[in-house]
C-alpha positions as CSV (number, residue, x, y, z in Angstrom):
1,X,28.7,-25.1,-29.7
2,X,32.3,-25.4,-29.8
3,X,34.1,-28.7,-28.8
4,X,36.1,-26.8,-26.2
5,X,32.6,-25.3,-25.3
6,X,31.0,-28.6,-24.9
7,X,33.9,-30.0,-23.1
8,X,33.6,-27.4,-20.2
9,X,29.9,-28.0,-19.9
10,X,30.4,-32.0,-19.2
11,X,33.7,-31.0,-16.8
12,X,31.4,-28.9,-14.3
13,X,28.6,-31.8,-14.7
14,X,31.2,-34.3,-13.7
15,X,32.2,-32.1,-10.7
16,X,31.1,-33.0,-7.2
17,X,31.1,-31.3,-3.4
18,X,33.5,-28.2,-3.2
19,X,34.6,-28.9,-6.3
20,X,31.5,-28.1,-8.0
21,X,30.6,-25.1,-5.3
22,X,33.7,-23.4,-6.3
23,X,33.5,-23.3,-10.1
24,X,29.5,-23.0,-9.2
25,X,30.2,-19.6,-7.2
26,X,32.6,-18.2,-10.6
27,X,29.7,-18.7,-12.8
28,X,28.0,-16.8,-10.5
29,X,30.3,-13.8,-10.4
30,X,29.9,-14.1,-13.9
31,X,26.5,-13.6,-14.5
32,X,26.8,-11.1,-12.8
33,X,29.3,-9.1,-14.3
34,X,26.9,-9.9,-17.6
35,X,24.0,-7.9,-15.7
36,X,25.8,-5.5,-14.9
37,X,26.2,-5.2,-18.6
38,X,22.8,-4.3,-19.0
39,X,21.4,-1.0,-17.9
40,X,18.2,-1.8,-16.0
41,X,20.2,-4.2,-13.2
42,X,23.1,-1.8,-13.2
43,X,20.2,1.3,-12.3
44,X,19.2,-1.5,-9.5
45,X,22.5,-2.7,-8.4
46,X,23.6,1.0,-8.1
47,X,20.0,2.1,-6.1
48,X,20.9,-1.3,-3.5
49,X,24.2,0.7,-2.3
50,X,22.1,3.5,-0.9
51,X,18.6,1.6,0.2
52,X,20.6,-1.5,1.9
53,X,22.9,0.8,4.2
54,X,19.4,3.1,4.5
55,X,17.5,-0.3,5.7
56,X,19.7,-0.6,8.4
57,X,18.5,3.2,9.4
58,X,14.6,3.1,8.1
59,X,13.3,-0.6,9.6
60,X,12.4,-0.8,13.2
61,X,13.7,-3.9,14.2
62,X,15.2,-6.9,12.4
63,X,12.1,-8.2,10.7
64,X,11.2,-5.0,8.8
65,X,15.4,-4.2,7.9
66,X,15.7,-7.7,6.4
67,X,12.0,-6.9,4.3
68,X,13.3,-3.8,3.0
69,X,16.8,-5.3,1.8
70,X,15.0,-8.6,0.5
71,X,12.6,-6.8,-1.5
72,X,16.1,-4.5,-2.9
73,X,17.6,-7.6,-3.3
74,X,14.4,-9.6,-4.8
75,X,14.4,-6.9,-8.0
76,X,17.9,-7.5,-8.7
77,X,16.8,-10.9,-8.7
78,X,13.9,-11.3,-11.0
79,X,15.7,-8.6,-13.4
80,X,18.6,-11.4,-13.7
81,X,16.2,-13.8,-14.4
82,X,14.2,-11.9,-17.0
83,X,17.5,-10.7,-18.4
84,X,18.1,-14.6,-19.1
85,X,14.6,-14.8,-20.6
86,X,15.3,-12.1,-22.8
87,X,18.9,-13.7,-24.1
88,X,17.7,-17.3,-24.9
89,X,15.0,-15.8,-26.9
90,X,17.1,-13.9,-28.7
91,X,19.5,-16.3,-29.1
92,X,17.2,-18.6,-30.8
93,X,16.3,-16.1,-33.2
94,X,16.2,-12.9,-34.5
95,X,12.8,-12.9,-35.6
96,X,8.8,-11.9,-34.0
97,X,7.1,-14.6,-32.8
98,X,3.8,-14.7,-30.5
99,X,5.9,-17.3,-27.7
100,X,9.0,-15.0,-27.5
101,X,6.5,-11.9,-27.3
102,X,5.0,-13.6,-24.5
103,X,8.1,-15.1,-23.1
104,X,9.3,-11.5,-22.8
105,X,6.0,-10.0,-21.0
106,X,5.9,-12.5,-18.1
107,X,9.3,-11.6,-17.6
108,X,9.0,-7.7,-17.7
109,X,5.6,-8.4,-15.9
110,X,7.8,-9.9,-13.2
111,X,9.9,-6.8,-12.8
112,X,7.2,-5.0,-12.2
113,X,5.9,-7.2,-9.7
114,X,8.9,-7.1,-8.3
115,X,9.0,-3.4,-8.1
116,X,6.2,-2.3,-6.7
117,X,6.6,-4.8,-4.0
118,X,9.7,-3.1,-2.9
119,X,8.3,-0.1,-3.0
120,X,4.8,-0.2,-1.1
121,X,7.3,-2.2,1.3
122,X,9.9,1.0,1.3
123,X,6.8,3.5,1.2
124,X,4.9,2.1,4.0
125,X,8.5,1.8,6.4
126,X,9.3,5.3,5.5
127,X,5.4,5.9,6.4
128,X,5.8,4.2,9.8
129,X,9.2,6.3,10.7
130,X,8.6,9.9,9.3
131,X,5.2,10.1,8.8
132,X,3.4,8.1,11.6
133,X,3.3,10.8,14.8
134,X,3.2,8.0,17.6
């Protein structure tokens, strides 16, 4: 770590209220612009334009539109989060070990998880308005 690194990390420690909100929320925008680096989130992020405007068209009611754009929203989530798994393994080292290995399944496990909860949530709304006859 840097000095300059290291000195950044204690100033945003040090910050309180707004203060820290607002350099909080530009972290943020820049972890984000990292997932969009990587090809999974972007297929996500780029799949969330179409099914949250579609949500608003598909759920019956409030309840089910918010389910269907927080399960959207849940993938991007856990992908960030497995994304970040994936770097600090990395980043302590090139090499195979059983703990990274494993480290790297729960988190793919949680995509999937993930995913097929936003889709048995998407296939049983689409269900309910094109395919249910009542």
């Amino acid at each position: 770590m840097t000095p300059q690194h290291h000195e950044d990390v204690t100033a945003q420690k040090r910050r309180t209220g707004l203060s820290r909100m607002w350099h909080a929320l530009f972290y943020s925008f820049a972890g984000l612009r990292a997932g969009w680096g990587e090809t999974a989130f972007r297929q996500e992020a780029i799949a969330s334009v179409v099914l949250v405007p579609l949500a608003f068209w598909v759920g019956q009611g409030w309840v089910e539109t918010a389910l269907l754009i927080g399960t959207v929203v849940l993938v991007m989530v856990v992908e960030l989060l497995n994304t970040g798994i994936e770097t600090a393994i990395d980043r302590i080292g090139p090499e195979w070990h059983v703990l990274s290995k494993r480290a790297k399944d729960m988190g793919s496990a949680a995509v999937l998880l993930s995913l097929l909860l936003c889709s048995g949530t998407w296939i049983a709304a689409l269900w309910m308005h094109f395919g249910n006859p009542a």
